[in-house]
N, C-alpha and C positions, 0 to 999 in steps of 0.2 A: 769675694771675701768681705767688702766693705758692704755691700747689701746686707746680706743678714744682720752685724749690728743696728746697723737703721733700721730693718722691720721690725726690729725685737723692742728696739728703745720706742716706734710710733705706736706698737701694740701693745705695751705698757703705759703710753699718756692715755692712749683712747680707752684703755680699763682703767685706768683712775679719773678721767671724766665722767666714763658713764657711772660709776660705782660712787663717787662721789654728788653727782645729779641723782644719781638712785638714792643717795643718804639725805639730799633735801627735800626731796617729794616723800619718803616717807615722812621726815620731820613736819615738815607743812601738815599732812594726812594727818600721822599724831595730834597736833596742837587744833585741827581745824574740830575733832572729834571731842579734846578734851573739852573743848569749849562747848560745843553741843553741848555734850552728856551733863557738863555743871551746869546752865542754862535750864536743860530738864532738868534736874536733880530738885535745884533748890527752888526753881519755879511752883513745883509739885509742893513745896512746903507750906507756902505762901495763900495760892491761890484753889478757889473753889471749884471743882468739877461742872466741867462743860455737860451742856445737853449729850454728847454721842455718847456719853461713857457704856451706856447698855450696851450700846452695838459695836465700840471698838475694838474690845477683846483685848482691852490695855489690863482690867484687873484680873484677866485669866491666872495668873500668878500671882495674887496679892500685889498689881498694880509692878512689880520691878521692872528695873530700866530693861530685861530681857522682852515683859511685855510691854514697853512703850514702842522697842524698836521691831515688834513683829505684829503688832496690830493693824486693825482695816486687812487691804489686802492680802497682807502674809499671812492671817487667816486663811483666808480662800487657798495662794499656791500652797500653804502647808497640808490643807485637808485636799487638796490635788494631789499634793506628791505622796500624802498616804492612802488614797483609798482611790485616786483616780477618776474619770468623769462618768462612767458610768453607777445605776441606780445602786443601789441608795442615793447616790452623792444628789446634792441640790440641783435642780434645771436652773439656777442662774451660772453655774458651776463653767459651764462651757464659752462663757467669756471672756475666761481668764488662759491665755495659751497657753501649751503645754514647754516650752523650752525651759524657763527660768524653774518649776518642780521635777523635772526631769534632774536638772542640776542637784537642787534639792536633797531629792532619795541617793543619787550617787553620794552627796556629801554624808548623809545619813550612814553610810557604813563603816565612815571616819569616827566623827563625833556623837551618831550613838541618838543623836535626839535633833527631831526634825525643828523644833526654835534654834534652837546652837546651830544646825546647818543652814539651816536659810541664811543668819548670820555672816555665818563662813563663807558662804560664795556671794553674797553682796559685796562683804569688804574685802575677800579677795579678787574681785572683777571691778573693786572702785581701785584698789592699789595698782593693778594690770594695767584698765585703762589707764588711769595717770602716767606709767612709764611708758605703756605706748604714745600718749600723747606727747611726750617731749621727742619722742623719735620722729613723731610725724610732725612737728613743727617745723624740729633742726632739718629739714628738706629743704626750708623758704627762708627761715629767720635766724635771730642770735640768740645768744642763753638769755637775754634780757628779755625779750620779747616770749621764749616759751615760760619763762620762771611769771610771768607777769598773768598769761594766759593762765597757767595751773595755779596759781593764787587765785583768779575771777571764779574758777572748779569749784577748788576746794570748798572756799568762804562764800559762796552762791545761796541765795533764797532760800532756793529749796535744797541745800546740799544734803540736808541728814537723810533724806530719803535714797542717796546713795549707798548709807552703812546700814538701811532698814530693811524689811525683808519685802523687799517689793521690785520690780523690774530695770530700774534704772541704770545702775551699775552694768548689769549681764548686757543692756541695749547699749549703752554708751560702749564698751567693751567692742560688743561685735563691729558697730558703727565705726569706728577708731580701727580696728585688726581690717575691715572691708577694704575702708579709706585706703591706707598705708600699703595694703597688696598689692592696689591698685595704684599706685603712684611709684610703687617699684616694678608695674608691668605682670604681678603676677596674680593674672586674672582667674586661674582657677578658684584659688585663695580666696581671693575676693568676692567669688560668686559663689563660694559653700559658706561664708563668712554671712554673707547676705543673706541666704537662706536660710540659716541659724537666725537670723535675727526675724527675717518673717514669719518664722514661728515663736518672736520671744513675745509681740505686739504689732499690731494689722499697721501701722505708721513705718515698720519696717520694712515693709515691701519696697519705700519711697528710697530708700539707700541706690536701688537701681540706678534713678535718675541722674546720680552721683558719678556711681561706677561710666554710665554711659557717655555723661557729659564729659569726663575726665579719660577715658579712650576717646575721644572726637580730640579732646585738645591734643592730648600725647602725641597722637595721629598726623596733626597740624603740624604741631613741635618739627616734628620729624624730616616734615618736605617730602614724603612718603607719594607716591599717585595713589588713584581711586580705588586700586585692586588690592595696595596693601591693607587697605580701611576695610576691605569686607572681606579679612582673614577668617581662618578658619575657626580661630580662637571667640569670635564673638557667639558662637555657640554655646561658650559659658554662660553667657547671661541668659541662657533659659534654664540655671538650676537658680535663677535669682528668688524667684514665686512658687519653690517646691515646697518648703518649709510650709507657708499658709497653705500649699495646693496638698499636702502630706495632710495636713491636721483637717482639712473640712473632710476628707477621702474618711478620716478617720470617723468622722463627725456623720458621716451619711452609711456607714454601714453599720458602725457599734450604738450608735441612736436614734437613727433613723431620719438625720435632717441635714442635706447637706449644708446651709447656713445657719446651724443651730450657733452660734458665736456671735452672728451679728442679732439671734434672734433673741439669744439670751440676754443681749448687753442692752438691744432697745428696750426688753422688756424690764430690768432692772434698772435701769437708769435714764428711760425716756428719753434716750437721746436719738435724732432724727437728722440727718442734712439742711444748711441751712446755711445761708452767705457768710460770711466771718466777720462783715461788721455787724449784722444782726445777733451773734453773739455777742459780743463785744458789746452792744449798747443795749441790747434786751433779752439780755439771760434769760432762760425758762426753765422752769423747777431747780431752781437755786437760792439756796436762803440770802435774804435782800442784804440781814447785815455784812454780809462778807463782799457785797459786789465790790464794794471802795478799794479794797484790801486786792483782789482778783483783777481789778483794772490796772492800778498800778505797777504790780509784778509783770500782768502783760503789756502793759505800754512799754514800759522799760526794756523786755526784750524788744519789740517793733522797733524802737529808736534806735537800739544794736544794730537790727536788721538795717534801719536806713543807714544806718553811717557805715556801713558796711560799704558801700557803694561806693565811698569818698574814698576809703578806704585799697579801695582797689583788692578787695580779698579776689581771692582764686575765685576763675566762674563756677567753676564747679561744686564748690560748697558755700559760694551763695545761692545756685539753685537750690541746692538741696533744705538750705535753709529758710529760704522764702515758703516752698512747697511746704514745707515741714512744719512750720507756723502757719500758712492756709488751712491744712488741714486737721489739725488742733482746735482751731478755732470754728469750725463747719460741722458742727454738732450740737448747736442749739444753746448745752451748758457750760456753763464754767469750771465744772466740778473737773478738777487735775488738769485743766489748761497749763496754770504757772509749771505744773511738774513737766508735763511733756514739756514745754520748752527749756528746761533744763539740761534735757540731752541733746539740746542741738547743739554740737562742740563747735560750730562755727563761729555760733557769738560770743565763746569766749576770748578768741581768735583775735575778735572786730575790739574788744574791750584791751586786748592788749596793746594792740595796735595804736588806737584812737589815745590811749592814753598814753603812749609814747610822741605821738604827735602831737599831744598838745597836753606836757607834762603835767601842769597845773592841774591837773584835774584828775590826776591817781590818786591819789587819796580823798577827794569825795566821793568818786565812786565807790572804793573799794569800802570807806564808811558808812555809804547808805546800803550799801549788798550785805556787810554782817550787820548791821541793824536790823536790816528784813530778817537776815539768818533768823536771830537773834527773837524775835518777833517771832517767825514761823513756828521754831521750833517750843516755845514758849505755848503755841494755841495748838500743837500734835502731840505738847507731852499732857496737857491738861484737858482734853477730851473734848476741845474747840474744834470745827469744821476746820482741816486740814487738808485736804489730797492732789 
């Protein structure tokens, strides 16, 4: 008789914590957005037009903030999710994967018009992720430490490219939903979680690594012998590579090539394999003035990366995160470097961390990330090399 008051009264604190943390992460999202958007706004007033403006497809609408936030790519997944990859549609067309237009056209039946839906499921898959990411925090840490991590998010370099119409949000999302499966043991979940994602972008395959290294630990955890470890359940992780193995399948019958994606993207954007400090120190076909600007956002992640170490993060997503900056960086250009390391949710992790160990230094970091913000979004709303 005395149990059910207690469960009712703990299941009433724990909906006002999470409902409550749900009211600051949107609040944070809110204020992290209005700032972008007045940054573009009044930056646009001031300053003169960048060289890409032909090609970014910002003045498709007399230049509005709808097309600052679906230009460059969201071009390409918008003419994906309406007319698809085969002919007419352009042969560089099939190096943009099909998961995040797929979204797309579903959202399309909502809101009626494919800018507004790209839209909608960007910032609905940046708001998702953000509340999954405080649940997968609260597994290791305190509200200080996830409210610290989801500030590093929100107010991140490249964060606008989260509420734009381009992949990051939908990746971070599945990345975050895989994680979390997998840390509550539920490896289905987590290996259809993953496969969605290796079809949102080819970097998503790497989530694997994650999933596997984090069954090895669980496994450990456990004091389990050898026979538990090669359950039956690790047969999940062969729907990890379906997603990419779905879309070239697609790619070699309705086009006729099964690596038309890798052949598209070398072809448009000259990118090749290539060591990661030889990116890093001699970009190729990337415009010079922007190297300074591209070393910097990338150093600063790698220093994440090393103090990750100190740090003692979970092995598990610092492999994934070390892998996931090698291979960013092993393709010759710099062009979206800064952005792919965006989604590696590990270093927000290490920045939360690192600045609670050694307090003094949460607010310069957190000052020089909305300065970059601040900066970035400054050279993607006025038609400056961005990506």
């Amino acid at each position: 008789m005395i149990a059910e008051p207690v469960k009712e009264a703990n299941r009433r604190t724990r909906f006002r914590f999470l409902s409550d943390n749900a009211l600051w992460i949107l609040i944070t999202f809110a204020t992290s957005r209005l700032m972008i958007v007045a940054v573009m706004f009044f930056s646009r007033q001031m300053m003169v037009r960048g060289p890409f403006v032909q090609i970014s497809g910002q003045m498709e609408h007399g230049g509005t903030l709808l097309d600052l936030f679906t230009q460059s790519d969201g071009l390409w997944y918008r003419m994906i999710a309406e007319h698809g990859y085969q002919p007419p549609a352009h042969p560089l067309a099939p190096s943009f994967f099909p998961f995040y237009p797929i979204l797309i056209r579903i959202a399309a039946f909502l809101v009626r018009d494919l800018q507004a839906a790209s839209l909608f499921v960007s910032n609905s898959c940046f708001i998702a992720a953000a509340l999954l990411f405080d649940r997968l925090l609260r597994l290791d840490y305190d509200e200080a430490i996830s409210r610290r991590a989801i500030t590093f998010l929100m107010f991140s370099p490249l964060s606008f490219f989260f509420s734009a119409a381009y992949t990051e949000s939908t990746f971070l999302l599945l990345a975050l939903g895989a994680t979390f499966a997998a840390r509550k043991g539920k490896w289905l979940l987590a290996s259809l979680c993953a496969a969605c994602l290796a079809a949102t972008r080819p970097p998503g395959i790497l989530i694997g690594l994650l999933l596997l290294t984090e069954y090895v630990v669980q496994w450990r955890n456990s004091g389990a012998n050898y026979r538990a470890l090669l359950h039956p359940r690790l047969l999940f992780f062969a729907l990890i590579p379906l997603g990419l193995a779905a879309y070239m399948l697609y790619c070699h019958f309705a086009l006729g090539d099964f690596l038309r994606p890798m052949h598209a993207h070398g072809m448009g954007w000259a990118q090749h394999l290539t060591p990661p400090w030889q990116t890093f120190l001699h970009p190729q076909n990337f415009t010079p003035a922007y190297v300074a600007l591209y070393r910097t956002l990338i150093s600063a992640g790698l220093i994440t990366l090393a103090v990750g170490l100190i740090t003692r993060l979970r092995v598990s997503y610092l492999i994934y995160a070390v892998v996931s900056a090698v291979f960013a960086l092993s393709w010759a250009n710099m062009d979206g470097v800064p952005r792919y390391f965006s989604v590696i949710f590990p270093l927000y992790i290490v920045l939360a961390l690192s600045t609670e160990r050694w307090k003094w230094s949460y607010e310069p970091v957190l000052a020089f990330s909305v300065a970059m913000l601040a900066l970035c979004a400054v050279l993607a709303a006025n038609a400056y090399q961005m990506s």
